[in-house]
Every structure is written in C-alpha cells, then in structure tokens.
N, C-alpha and C positions, 0 to 999 in steps of 0.2 A: 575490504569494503567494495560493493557493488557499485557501479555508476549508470548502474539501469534504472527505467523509474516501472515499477510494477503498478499494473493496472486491478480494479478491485469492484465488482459491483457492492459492496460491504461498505455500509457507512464508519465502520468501524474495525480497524486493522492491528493485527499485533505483529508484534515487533523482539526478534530478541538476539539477533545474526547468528544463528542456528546455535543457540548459546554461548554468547562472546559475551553478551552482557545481560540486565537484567529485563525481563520480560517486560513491557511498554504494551502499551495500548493506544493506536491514532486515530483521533476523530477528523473524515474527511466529508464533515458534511459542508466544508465549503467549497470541496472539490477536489483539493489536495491537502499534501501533507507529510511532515521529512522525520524521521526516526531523529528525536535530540542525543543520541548515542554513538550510532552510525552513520546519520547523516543519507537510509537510504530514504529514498522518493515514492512517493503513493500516490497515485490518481484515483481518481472515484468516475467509472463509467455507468453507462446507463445497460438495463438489462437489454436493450434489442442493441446495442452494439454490439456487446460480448456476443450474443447471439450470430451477425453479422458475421462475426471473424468466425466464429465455429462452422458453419457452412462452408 
C-alpha cells in the first residue's frame, strides 16, 4: 500500500492497486477521497495548477 496521496484534475478516479483488488471508482468532487480497499488518498486539483507544475 502506497502512502502517497495522488493528485487528479478528474472528478472521478479509479482505483484497483494495480490489481490487488476489485476495480472502485472515487468521487472527489468534494475534493478528496481514500480507496475503501487500499486506503490509497486522492486529491482533486484544479486545471491551472496541474498546469503550474508542468512548466
């Protein structure tokens, strides 16, 4: 299990710890949001941040 929190402009993330377990789906539309499986972490950025770091 990861202890990183992945960042995402996707209001909606899936999840399946590269097949450990069954394929999930996470809604971060209130910004975040934690895999009920693995327990990994999901943030929800905005597009000009991700942008931001890409530069």
């Amino acid at each position: 299990m990861s202890s990183t929190t992945i960042k995402s402009t996707e209001e909606i993330v899936s999840c399946s710890d590269n097949g450990q377990h069954p394929l999930v789906y996470i809604n971060l539309k209130n910004g975040s949001g934690q895999c009920q499986y693995c327990g990994q972490k999901f943030i929800r950025i905005s597009q000009t941040e991700s942008s931001k770091k890409a530069a």
